[in-house]
C-alpha positions as CSV (number, residue, x, y, z in Angstrom):
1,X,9.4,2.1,-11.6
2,X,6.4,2.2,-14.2
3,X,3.2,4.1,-12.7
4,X,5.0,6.5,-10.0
5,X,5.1,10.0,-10.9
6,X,6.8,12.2,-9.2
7,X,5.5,16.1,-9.2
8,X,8.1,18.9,-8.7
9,X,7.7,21.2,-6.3
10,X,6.7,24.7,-7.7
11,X,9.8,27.4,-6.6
12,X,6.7,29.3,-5.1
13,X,6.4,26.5,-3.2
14,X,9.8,25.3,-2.2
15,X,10.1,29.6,-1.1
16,X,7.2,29.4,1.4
17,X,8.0,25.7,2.9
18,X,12.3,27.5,3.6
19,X,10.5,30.4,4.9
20,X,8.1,29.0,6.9
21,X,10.6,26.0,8.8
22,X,13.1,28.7,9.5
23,X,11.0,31.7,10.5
24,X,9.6,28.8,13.2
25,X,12.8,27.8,14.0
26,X,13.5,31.7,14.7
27,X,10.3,32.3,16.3
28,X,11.3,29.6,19.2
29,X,14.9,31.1,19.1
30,X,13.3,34.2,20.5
31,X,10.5,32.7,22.4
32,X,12.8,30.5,25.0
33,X,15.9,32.9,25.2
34,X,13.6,35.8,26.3
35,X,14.1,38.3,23.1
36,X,10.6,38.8,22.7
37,X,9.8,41.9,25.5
38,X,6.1,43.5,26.1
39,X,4.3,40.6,25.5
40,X,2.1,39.2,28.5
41,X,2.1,35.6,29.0
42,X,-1.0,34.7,27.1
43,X,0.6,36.6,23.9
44,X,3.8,34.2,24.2
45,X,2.1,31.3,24.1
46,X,-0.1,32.3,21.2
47,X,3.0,33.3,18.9
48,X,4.5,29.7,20.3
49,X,1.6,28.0,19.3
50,X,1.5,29.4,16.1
51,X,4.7,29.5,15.6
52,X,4.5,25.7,15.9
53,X,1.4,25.5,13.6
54,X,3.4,27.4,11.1
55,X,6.7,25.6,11.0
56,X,4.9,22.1,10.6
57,X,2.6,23.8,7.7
58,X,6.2,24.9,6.1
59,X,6.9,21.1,6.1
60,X,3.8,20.2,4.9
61,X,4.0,22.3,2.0
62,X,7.7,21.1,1.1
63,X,6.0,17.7,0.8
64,X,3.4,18.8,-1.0
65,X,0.4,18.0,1.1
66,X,-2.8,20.0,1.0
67,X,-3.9,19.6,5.0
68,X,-0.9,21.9,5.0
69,X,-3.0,25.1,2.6
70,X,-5.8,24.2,5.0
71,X,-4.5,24.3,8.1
72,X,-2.3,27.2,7.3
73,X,-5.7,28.8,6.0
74,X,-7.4,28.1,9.2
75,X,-4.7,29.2,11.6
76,X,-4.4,32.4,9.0
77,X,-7.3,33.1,10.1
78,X,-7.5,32.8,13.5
79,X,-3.9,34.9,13.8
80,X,-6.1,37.6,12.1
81,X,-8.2,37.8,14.6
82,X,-6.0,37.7,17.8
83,X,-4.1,40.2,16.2
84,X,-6.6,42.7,15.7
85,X,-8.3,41.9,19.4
86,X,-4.3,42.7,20.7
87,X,-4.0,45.9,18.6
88,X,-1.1,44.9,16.6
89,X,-2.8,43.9,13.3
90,X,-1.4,45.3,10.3
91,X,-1.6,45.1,6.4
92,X,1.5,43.4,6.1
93,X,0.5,40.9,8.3
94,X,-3.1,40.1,6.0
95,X,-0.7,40.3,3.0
96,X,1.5,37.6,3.9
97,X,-0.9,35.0,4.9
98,X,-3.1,36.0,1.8
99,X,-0.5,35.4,-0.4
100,X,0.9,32.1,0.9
101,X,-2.8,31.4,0.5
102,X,-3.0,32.0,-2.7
103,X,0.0,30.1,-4.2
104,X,-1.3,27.4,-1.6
105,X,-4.5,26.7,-3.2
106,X,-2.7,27.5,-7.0
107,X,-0.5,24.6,-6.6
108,X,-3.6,22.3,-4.6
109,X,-4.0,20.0,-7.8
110,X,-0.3,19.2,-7.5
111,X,-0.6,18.3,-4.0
112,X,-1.3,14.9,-2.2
């Protein structure tokens, strides 16, 4: 087929897209058999929701599609700042998201 080009997924990549479908595929494991304890109700839902967010950004980013850097950005963000308002931000948790990020908009030229 003359004209179609296919880009290959950075490992950097293909390492956050794994991470990201199976740590939402864990986060609902835990979610809806009860082994998250000493979260209120409102706290569930927000790790469900962004559990969800995250898991579709993971397949996003193994098809290479840049709405997935954005929206992972954007709900980076906002899982900053319900973190810090529940008292249970951390470095760690900056890190991560910074760094998928980064390598995010790195690879955003290669992306459709």
């Amino acid at each position: 087929m003359a004209g179609l080009t296919k880009t290959k997924r950075p490992s950097s990549i293909t390492l956050i897209s794994v991470i990201g479908i199976i740590g939402g595929l864990l986060s609902f494991y835990y979610i809806f058999t009860g082994g998250i304890t000493g979260l209120d109700l409102w706290n569930i839902l927000f790790l469900g929701l962004i559990s969800v967010v995250f898991f579709i950004c993971g397949i996003g980013f193994w098809f290479m599609k840049k709405w997935a850097v954005y929206v992972y950005a954007f709900f980076g963000i906002i899982d900053q700042i319900v973190l810090l308002l529940m008292g249970r931000w951390n470095i760690m948790s900056l890190l991560i998201i910074a760094l998928v990020v980064y390598v995010g908009y790195k690879n955003l030229s290669k992306m459709s």
